[in-house]
C-alpha positions, 0 to 999 in steps of 0.5 A, spaced: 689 639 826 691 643 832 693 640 839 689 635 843 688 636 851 687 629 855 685 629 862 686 623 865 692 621 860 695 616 864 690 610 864 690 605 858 685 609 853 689 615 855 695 613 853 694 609 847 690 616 846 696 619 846 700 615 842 695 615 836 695 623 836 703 623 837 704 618 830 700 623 826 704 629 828 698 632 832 701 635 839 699 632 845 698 637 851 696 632 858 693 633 864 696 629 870 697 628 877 703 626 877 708 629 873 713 624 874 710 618 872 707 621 865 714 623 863 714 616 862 708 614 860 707 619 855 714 621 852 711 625 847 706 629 851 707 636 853 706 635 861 702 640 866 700 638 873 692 638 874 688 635 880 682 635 878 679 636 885 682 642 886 681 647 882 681 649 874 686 646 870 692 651 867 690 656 862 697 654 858 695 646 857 689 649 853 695 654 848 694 651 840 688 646 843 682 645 839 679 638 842 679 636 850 679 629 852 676 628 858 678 621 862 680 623 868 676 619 874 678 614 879 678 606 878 671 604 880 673 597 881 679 598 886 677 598 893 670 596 897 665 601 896 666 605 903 663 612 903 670 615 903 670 612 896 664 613 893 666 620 894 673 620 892 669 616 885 664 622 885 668 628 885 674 625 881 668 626 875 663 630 877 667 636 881 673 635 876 669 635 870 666 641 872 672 644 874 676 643 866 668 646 864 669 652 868 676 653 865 674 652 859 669 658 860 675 663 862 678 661 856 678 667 850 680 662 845 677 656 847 678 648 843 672 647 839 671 640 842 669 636 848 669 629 848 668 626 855 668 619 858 661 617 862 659 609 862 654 604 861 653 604 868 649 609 866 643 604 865 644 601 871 642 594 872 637 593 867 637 585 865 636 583 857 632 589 856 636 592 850 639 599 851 640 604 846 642 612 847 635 613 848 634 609 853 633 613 860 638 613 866 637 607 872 637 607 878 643 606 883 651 609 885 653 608 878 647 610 874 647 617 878 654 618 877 655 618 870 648 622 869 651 627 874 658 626 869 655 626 863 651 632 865 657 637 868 660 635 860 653 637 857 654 644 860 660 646 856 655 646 850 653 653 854 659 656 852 659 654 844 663 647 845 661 641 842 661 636 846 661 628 846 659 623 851 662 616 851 658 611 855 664 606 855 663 599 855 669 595 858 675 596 854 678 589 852 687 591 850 694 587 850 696 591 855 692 592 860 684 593 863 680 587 865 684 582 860 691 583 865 687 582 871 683 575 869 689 573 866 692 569 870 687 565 873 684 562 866 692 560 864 691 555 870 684 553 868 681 557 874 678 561 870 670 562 871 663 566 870 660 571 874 654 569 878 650 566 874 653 568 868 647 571 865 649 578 866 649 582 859 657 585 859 658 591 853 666 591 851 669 594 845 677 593 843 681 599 845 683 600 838 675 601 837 676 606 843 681 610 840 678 609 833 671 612 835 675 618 839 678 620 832 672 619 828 668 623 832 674 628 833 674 629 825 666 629 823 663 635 826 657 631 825 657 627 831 655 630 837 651 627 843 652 621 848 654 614 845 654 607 846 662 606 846 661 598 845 662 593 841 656 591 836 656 584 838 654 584 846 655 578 850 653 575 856 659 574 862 658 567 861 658 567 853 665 572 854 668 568 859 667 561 855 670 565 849 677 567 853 678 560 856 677 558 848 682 563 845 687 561 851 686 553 850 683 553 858 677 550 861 672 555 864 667 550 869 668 555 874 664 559 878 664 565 883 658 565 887 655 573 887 654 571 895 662 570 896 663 576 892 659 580 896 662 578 902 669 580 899 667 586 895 661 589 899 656 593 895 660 594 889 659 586 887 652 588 885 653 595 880 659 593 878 660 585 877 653 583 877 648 588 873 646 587 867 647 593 861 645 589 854 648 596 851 647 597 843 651 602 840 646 604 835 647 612 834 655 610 834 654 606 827 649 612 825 655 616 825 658 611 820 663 610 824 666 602 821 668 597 828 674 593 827 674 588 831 664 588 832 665 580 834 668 578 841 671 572 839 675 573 833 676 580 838 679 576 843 683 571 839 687 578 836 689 580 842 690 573 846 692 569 840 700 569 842 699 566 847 698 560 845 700 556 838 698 558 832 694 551 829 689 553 836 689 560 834 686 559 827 681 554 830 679 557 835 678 564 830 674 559 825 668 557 831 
């Protein structure tokens, strides 16, 4: 096939992204703040500097280009929510992607395809109600961010594109994401839930990330918004207790939503305690087959190494 554009192509999924595309001989075109640092990261990519918050992307990163990937957006849980950075987290997705639309509007011969990032977060905190791509947006920063992401997406159907949404759970990988972030504790038996532990926590492996993206990329049927997440949902408690086992660690140990909140603020309840029972229901519709649907054997895939390979066999037989 033609060339792919990533926006975003530095962050875990865009690189990986970009790897995939590159071991099938398909061009990669990358839209990046900062030049220097993808040149490392993305060493088979063709570079074009783009901040997403000033202005349409280069005409030339789009030359030869029949699917965009849009993952540009500042992390959502790096740093306390100050107002500064609620607006930094808005524009960096709502006024970027309507600027990568707006560019795509001005082309002549324009891609085919947008496939843009949005979250679960879009629900909101909705409990144990279980959430396919029908259910409505909820309520609070994120559900109001990613309805306005995903909205400013949903215009580039206005100029022919088809156009994919991927409300990503939280990305489980080897070599980055929430994973390297936890790690540490839980190797010294310190890890633990979140709160009470009851909070719905939808996830997907990064290769069912990448896998999707290019199932979507080559069945024109798929379009719409759906539930980039794993089949089998999990509650916090249930994912922390599977790590500590594919670890060997103990997880007795619980952070208090009082404490985290005095250390966080208000990011703590949208982002650590809310609950999203997510589904991906039209995502099986596609056909699309999910290679690792269950947490645990999920887990041990990616954390198995790191301990011996008797406790790996067991852990993935329980």
């Amino acid at each position: 096939m033609s060339g792919v554009a990533i926006a975003g192509a530095t962050g875990l999924v865009g690189t990986a992204l970009a790897a995939s595309c590159a071991r099938d001989g398909i061009p990669v075109s990358a839209l990046v703040r900062n030049v220097a640092r993808a040149a490392e990261l993305l060493p088979a990519a063709t570079l074009h500097a783009w901040d997403a918050t000033r202005g349409s992307p280069p005409e030339a990163a789009f030359a030869g280009v029949e699917v965009v990937v849009n993952l540009a957006g500042e992390s959502i849980s790096s740093g306390r929510w100050t107002e500064a950075r609620k607006k930094l987290l808005r524009d960096s997705r709502v006024v970027g992607t309507r600027a990568l639309v707006d560019g795509l509007r001005g082309l002549t011969d324009r891609p085919k395809l947008l496939i843009s990032a949005s979250g679960t977060g879009v629900y909101g905190d909705r409990g144990a109600e279980i959430l396919t791509e029908t259910a409505a947006a909820g309520q609070g920063f994120l559900a109001e961010l990613a309805r306005d992401w995903e909205a400013e997406a949903m215009k580039a159907t206005e100029i022919g594109m088809r156009v994919v949404i991927l409300r990503n759970g939280v990305v489980l990988s080897k070599g980055g994401g929430i994973l390297r972030k936890i790690l540490p504790p839980f190797r010294l038996g310190l890890g633990g839930r979140i709160g009470s532990g009851a909070q719905w926590m939808p996830w997907i492996h990064l290769e069912d990330e990448i896998g999707f993206i290019r199932y979507a990329m080559a069945h024109e049927s798929v379009q719409g918004a759906f539930n980039a997440v794993a089949p089998e949902p999990a509650t916090n408690g249930e994912f922390v207790r599977a790590v500590g086992e594919a670890l060997g660690r103990p997880t007795v140990l619980a952070a208090p939503a009082f404490a985290l909140r005095l250390a966080l603020g208000t990011m703590t309840d949208e982002v650590l305690l809310a609950s999203q029972r997510a589904m991906p229901v039209r995502t099986l519709e596609t056909g699309y087959a999910f290679r690792h649907p269950l947490l645990r054997p999920a887990l041990v895939e990616l954390l198995a190494k790191r301990r011996d390979p008797e406790a790996a066999a067991a852990a993935s037989s329980t």
